[in-house]
C-alpha positions in Angstrom: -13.0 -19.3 -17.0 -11.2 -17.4 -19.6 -12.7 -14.2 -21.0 -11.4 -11.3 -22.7 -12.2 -7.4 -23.0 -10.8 -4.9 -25.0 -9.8 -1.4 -23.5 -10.5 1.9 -26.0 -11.1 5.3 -25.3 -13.0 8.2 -27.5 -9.8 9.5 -28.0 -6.1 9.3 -27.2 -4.3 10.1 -24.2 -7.2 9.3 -21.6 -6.1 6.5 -19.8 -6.3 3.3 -21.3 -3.0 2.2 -20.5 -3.7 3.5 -17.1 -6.9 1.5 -16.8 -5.2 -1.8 -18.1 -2.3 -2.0 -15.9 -4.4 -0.7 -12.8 -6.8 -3.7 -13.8 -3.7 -5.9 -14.3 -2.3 -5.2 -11.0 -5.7 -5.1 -9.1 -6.5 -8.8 -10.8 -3.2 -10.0 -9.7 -3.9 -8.9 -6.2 -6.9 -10.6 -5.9 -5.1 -14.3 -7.3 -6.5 -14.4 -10.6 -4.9 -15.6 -13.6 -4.3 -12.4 -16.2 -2.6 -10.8 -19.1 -2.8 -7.8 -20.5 -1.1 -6.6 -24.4 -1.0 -3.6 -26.4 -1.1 -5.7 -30.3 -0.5 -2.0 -32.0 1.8 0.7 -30.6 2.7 4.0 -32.5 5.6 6.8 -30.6 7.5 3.3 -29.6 11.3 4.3 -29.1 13.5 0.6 -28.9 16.1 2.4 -27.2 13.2 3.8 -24.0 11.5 1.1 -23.9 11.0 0.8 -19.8 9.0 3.8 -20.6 6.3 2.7 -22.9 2.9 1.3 -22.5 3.4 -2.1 -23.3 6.2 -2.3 -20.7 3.8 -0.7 -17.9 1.6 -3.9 -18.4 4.6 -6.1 -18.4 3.6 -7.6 -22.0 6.8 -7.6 -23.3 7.3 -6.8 -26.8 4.3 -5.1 -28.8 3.3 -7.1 -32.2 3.0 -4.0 -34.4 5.2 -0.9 -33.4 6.1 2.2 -34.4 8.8 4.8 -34.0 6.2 8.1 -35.7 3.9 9.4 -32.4 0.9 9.5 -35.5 -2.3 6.9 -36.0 -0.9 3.8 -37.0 -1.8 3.8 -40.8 0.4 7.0 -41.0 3.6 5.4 -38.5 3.6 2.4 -40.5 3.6 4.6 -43.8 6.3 6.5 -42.4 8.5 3.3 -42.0 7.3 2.3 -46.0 5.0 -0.8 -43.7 1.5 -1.4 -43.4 -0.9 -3.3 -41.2 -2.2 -6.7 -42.2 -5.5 -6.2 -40.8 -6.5 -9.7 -41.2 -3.4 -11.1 -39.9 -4.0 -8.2 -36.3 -7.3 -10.0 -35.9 -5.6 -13.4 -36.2 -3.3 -12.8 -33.7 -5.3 -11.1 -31.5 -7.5 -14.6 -31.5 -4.5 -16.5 -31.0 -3.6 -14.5 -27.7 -7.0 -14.9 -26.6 -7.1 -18.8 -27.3 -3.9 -19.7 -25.4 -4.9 -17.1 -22.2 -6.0 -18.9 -19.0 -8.3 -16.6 -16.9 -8.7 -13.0 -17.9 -7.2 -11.1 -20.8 -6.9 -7.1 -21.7 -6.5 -5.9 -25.0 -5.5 -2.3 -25.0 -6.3 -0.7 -28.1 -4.6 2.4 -29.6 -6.2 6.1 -29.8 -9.5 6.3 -30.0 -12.2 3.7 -31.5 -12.2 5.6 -34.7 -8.6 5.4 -34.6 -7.5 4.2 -38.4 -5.4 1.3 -38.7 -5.6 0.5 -42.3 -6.8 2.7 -45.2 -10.1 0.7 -44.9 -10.1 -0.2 -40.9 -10.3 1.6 -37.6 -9.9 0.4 -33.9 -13.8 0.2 -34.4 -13.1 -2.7 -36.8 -10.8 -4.3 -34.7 -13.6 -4.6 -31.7 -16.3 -5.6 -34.1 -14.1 -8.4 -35.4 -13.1 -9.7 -32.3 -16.3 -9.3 -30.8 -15.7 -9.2 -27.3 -16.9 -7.4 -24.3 -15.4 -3.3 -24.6 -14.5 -1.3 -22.0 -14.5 2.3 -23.5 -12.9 5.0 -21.1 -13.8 8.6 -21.5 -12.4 12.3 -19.8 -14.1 15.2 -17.9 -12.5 17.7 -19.7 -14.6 20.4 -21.3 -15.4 18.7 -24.8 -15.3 15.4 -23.8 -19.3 14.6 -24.0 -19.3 15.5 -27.1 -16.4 13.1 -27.8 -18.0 10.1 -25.8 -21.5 10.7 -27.4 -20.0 11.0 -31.0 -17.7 7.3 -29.8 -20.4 5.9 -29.0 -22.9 6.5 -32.1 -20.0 5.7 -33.9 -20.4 2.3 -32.2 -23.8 1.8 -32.9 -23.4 1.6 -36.3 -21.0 -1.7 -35.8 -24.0 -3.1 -33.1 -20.9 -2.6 -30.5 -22.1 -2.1 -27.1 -19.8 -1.0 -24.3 -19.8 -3.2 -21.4 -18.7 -0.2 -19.2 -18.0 3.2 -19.8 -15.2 3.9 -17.8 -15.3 7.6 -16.6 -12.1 9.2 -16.3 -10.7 12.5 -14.7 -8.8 14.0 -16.6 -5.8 15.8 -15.5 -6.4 19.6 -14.7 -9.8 19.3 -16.4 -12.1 22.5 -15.7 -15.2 20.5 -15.7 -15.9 18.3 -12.4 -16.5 14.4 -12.7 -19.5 14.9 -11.0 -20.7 17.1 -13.5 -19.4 15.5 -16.5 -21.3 12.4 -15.2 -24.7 14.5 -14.6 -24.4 15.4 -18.1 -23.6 12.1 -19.6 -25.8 9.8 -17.8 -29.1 10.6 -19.9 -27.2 10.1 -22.9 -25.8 6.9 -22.2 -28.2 4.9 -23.6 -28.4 3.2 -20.2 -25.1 1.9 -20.3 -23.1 1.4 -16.8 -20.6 4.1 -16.3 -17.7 3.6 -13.9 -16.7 6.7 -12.4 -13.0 6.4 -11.6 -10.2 8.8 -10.5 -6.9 8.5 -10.8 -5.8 7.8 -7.5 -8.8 5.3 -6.7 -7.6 1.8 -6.2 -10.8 0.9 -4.4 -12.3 1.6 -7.6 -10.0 -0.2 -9.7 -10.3 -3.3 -7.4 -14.1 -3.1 -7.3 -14.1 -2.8 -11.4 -11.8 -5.9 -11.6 -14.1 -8.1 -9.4 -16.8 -8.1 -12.1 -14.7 -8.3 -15.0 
């Protein structure tokens, strides 16, 4: 059965590309057929590029990249380019169309992320209109964050499938805590609570994907 989900965050640098591959890998493991790509990358370097995300999820060559570390509409401005947001949605379906079993889309930044002078990563997930798997930190702001992400959201009718709840690195705020805090708020939405040494996790996550 092929299905697709697309990985955001409520903001940048909180483990998407962390959650794909650790899906990817935990997927593989159990003998299921999956991909995972990373359409848009911005702070991509030709000459490193073992070391970027797309190349941790063993997707080759990213569609849209970047050398500037900025949101995409202002990388692509910087190299006098601009995203064809029609022809990102295009492709994006075309990936999803010839994938047997399970793809991941890993977005860029956060949902609000802008792409275009007229779209955001919020955009994107509205337009593809599949399943989203938004991961969120522990550190001290992040509820704030998550809560803003996902009345952000709302106004699209976009309804995470999960909300992947992430510890963030040297975070003075407790998962446990952050998860207290967040659970009333959610809407009722599943929250995944997943640190980043849990493989368990990861494998449990990717069963019911």
């Amino acid at each position: 059965m092929n299905k697709t989900y697309f990985i955001s965050a409520t903001g940048t640098e909180l483990g998407k590309t962390w959650l794909t591959a650790g899906l990817f890998k935990a997927c593989r493991d159990q003998g299921r057929p999956v991909r995972a790509i990373k359409p848009v990358m911005s702070g991509y370097d030709p000459a490193r590029h073992e070391d970027s995300d797309v190349a941790k999820l063993g997707a080759g060559r990213t569609a849209w990249s970047y050398r500037a570390p900025l949101s995409p509409d202002l990388a692509a401005a910087k190299e006098g380019k601009s995203i064809d947001f029609d022809a990102l949605v295009a492709w994006s379906r075309d990936e999803m169309a010839r994938t047997e079993g399970l793809l991941l889309i890993e977005g860029i930044g956060g949902v609000m992320v802008p792409l275009t002078s007229r779209h955001t990563v919020r955009d994107w997930i509205a337009a593809l209109d599949v399943p989203l798997l938004l991961v969120c930190g522990t550190y001290l702001g992040a509820l704030s964050h998550t809560l803003t992400a996902l009345a952000a959201l709302r106004e699209l009718n976009i309804r995470p499938a999960h909300l992947i709840l992430n510890e963030s690195f040297g975070s003075s705020v407790s998962i446990e805590d952050t998860l207290a805090s967040l659970t009333p708020h959610a809407g009722g939405l599943p929250i995944v609570v997943l640190r980043r040494d849990d493989a368990a996790g990861l494998a449990r996550l990717a069963s019911i994907l």
